[in-house]
C-alpha positions as CSV (number, residue, x, y, z in Angstrom):
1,X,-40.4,3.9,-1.1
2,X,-40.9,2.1,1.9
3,X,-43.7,2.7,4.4
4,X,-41.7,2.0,7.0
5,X,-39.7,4.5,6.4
6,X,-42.2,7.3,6.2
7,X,-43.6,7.0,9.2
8,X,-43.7,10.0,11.1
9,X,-43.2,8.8,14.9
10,X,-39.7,7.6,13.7
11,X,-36.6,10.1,13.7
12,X,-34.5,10.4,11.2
13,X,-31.5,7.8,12.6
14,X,-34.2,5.6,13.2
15,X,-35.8,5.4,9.9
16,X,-32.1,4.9,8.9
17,X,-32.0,1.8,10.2
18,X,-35.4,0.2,9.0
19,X,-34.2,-3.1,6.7
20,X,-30.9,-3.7,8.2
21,X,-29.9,-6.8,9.3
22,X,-27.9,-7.9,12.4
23,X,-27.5,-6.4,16.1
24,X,-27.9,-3.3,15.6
25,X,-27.7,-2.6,20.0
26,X,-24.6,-0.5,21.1
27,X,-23.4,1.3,24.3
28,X,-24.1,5.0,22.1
29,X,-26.4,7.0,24.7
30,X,-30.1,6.5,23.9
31,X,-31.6,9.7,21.6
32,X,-34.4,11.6,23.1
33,X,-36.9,11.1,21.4
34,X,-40.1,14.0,21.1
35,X,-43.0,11.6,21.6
36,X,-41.8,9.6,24.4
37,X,-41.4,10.4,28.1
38,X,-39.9,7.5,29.1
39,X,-37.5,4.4,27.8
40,X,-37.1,0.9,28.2
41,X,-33.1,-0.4,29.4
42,X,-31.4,-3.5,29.7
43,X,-28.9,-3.5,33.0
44,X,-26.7,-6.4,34.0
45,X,-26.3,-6.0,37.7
46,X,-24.5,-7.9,40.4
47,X,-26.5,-11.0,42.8
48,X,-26.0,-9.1,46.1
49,X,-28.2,-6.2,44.0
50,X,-30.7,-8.4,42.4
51,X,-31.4,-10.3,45.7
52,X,-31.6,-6.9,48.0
53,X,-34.0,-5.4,45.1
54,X,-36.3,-8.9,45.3
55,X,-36.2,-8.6,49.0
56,X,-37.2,-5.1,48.9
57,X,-39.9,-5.9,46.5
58,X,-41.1,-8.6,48.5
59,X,-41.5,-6.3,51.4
60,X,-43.6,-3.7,49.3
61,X,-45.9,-6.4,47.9
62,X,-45.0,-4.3,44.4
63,X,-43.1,-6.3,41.3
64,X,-39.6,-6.4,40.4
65,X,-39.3,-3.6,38.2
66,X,-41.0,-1.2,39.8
67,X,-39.0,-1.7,43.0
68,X,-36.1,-1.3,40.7
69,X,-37.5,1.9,39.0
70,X,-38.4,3.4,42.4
71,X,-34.9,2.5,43.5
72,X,-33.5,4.4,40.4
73,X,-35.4,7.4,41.1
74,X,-34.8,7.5,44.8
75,X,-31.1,7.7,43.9
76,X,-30.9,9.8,41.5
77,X,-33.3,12.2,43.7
78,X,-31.1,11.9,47.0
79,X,-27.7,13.0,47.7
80,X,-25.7,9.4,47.9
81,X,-21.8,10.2,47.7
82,X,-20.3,7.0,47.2
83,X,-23.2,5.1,49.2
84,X,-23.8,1.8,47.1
85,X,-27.4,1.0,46.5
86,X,-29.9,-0.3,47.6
87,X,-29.2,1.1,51.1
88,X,-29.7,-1.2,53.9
89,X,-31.9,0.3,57.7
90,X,-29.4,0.4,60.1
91,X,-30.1,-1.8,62.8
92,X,-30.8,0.6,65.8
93,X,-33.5,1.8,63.6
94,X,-34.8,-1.9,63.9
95,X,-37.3,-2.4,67.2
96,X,-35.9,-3.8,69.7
97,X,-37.1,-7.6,70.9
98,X,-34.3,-8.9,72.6
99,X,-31.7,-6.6,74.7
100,X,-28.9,-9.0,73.8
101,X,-28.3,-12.1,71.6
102,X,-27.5,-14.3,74.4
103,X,-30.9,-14.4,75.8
104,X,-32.1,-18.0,75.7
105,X,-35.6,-18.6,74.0
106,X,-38.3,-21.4,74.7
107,X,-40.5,-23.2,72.8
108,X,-43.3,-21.2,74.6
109,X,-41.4,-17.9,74.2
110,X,-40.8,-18.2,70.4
111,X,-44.5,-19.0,69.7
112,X,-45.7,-15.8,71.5
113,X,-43.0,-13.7,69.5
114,X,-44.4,-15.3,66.5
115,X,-47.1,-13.2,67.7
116,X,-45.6,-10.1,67.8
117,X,-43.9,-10.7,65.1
118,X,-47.2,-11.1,63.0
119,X,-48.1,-7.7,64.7
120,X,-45.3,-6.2,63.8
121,X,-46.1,-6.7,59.8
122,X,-49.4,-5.5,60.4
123,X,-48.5,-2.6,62.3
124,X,-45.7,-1.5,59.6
125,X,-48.9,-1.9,56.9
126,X,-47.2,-4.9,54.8
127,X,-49.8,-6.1,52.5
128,X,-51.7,-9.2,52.8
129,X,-49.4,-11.3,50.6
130,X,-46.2,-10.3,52.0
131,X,-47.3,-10.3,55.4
132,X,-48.7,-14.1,55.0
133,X,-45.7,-15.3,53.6
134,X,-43.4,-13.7,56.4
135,X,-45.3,-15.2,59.2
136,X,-46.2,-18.9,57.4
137,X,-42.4,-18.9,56.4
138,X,-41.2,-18.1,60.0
139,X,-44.5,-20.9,61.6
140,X,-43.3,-23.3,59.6
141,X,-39.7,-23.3,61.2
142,X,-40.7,-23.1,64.4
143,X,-43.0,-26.4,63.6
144,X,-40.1,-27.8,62.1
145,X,-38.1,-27.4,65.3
146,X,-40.8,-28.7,67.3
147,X,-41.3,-32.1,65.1
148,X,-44.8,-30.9,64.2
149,X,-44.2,-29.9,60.5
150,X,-41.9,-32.2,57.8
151,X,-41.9,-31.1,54.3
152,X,-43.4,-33.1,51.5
153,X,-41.7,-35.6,50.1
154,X,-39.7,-36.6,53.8
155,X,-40.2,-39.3,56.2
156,X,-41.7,-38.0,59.0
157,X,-39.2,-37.9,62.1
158,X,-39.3,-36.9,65.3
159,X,-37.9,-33.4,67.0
160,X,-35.1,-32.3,64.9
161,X,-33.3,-30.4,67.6
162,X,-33.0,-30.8,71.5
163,X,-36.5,-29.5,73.5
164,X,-34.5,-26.8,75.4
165,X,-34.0,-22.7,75.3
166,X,-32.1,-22.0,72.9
167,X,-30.1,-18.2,71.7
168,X,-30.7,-16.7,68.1
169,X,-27.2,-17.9,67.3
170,X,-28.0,-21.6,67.7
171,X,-31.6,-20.6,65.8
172,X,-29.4,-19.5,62.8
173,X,-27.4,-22.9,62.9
174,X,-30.8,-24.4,63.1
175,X,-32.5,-22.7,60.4
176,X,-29.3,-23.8,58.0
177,X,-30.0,-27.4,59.4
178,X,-33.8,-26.9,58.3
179,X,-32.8,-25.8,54.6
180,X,-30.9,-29.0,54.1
181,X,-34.1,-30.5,55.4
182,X,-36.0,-29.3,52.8
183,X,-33.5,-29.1,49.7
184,X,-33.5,-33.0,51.2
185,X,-37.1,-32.8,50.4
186,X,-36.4,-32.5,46.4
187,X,-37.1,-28.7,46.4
188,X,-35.3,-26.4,44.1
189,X,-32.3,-24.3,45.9
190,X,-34.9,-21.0,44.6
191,X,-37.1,-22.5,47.4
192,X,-34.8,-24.1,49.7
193,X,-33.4,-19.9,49.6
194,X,-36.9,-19.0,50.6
195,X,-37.7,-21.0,53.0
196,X,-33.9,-20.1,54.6
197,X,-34.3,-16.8,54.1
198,X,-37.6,-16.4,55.9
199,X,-36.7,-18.1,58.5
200,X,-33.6,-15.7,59.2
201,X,-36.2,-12.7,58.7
202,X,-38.0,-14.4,61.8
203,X,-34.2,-14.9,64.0
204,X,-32.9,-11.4,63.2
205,X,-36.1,-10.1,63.9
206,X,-35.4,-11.5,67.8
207,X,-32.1,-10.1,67.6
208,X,-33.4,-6.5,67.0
209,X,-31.4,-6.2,63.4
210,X,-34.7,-6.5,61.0
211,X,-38.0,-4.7,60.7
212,X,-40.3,-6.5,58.5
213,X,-42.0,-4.4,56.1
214,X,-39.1,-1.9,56.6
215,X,-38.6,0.1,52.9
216,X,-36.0,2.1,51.6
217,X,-36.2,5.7,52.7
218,X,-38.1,7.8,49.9
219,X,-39.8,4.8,47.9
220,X,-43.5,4.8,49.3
């Protein structure tokens, strides 16, 4: 007899299955097993998902899967209705920067946000990783803008854009034109998606519609 199949931590289906060839994974519902509080899982999910999880994960400073565990948990705890997941702050929760989106913005006037912005991580207790990348992200596209910052691997140019005020719409057109700049650079579209991204963080944060460091309500 085999010693594989003797061994006690095994149930009985399981030590059924000891020896046999090919892929042996269906959709049946996982036993529960005596000796184990918890199982593994394999889930196929959608981008939009996968890409609000790794933003929410960024934010916490935590990994992947444990942002997707809490965010489990958190839904199977909470009442949700039909409420898709993971749920997104509504913007009046956001702080406030900017009253409306057609105030004009400054050279001057985006540095000292920067400023607040960086406060604003600190206040909301991001941790030092997170909070680093959020602001560097967001310092490098106002450099960008100003000529004073050209990724590696470009020719160094002068000012990008015009030296006047400008409104967070024309800062979103802008930080599209500075992701070509740096997938021009050779980067990877992975990166050129970061560097995009946190430079929208930065504009929406102006416009009142993001609060960095902002979780889900109920994952700590």
């Amino acid at each position: 007899m085999h010693r594989e199949t003797e061994r006690s931590d095994l149930t009985a289906d399981e030590r059924g299955l000891v020896g046999m060839p090919g892929d042996l994974v269906s959709e049946e519902p996982v036993p529960q097993r005596p000796r184990a509080s918890s199982v593994m899982v394999s889930l196929r999910i959608d981008r939009q998902t996968f890409d609000g999880l790794s933003q929410l994960a960024e934010q916490r400073g935590d990994t992947f899967s444990n942002t997707a565990r809490d965010a489990l948990r958190t839904y199977l705890r909470e009442p949700h209705g039909d409420q898709t997941y993971p749920k997104r702050e509504h913007a009046r929760s956001a702080r406030r920067v900017s009253e409306s989106t057609t105030r004009t913005w400054h050279d001057d006037d985006l540095r000292a946000a920067l400023v607040r912005y960086e406060a604003t991580c600190r206040r909301n207790a991001m941790r030092d990783k997170a909070r680093r990348s959020y602001v560097d992200y967001a310092r490098r596209f106002l450099a960008w803008r100003e000529g004073d910052y050209q990724p590696r691997g470009t020719i160094p140019a002068d000012r990008p854009v015009p030296r006047s005020a400008v409104t967070t719409g024309e800062l979103r057109r802008q930080a599209e034109q500075y992701a070509a700049h740096v997938r021009a650079a050779g980067r990877e579209q992975p990166t050129v998606d970061t560097y995009l991204r946190h430079a929208m963080f930065f504009v929406r944060w102006l416009e009142g519609e993001f609060e960095p460091g902002a979780r889900l309500h109920g994952l700590g």
